[in-house]
C-alpha positions in Angstrom: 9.9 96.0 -44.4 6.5 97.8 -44.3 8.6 100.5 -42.0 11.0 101.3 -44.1 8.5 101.6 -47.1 6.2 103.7 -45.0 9.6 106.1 -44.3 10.5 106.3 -47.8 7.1 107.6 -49.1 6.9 110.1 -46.0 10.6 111.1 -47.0 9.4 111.5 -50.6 6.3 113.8 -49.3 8.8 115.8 -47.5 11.1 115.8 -50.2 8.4 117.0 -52.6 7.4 119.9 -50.3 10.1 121.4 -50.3 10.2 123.9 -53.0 7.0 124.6 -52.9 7.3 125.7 -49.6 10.3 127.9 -50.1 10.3 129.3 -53.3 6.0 128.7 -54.6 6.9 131.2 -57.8 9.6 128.9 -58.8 7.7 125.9 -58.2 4.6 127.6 -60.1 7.1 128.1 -62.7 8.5 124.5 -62.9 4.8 123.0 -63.3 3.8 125.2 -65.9 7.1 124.4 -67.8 6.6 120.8 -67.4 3.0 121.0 -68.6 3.6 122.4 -71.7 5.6 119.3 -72.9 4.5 116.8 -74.9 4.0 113.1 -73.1 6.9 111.8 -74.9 9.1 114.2 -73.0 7.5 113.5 -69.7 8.0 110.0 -70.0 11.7 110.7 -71.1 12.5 112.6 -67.6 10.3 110.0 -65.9 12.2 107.3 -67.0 15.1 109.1 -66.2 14.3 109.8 -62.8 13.6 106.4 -62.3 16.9 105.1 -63.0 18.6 107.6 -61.3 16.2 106.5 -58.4 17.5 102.9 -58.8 21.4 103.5 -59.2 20.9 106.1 -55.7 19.1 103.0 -54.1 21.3 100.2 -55.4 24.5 102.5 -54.2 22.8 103.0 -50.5 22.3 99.4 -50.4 25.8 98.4 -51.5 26.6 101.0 -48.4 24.9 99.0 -45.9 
């Protein structure tokens, strides 16, 4: 169990270092964009992402 959590964070750091890395005026871009939202928006895509997150996990685990 502690393996598998320890691969998904390092797959999330990959994940997340990804755009940067390629395209760093895009990603400038998408930071500026985000911080210029209120907090009420923010947590509206967080919560988003996080179900998204959960249906992508629950779906890879039916998988298995």
């Amino acid at each position: 169990m502690v393996y598998e959590f320890i691969a998904a964070i390092g797959l999330v750091f990959i994940f997340e270092g990804i755009l940067p890395f390629v395209a760093p005026r895009v990603w400038r871009k998408m930071v500026v964009f985000v911080a210029l939202h209120r907090d009420k928006v923010l947590r509206l895509y967080g919560f988003n992402a996080m179900l998204i997150g959960l249906a992508i996990f629950l779906f890879a685990h039916q998988m298995r």
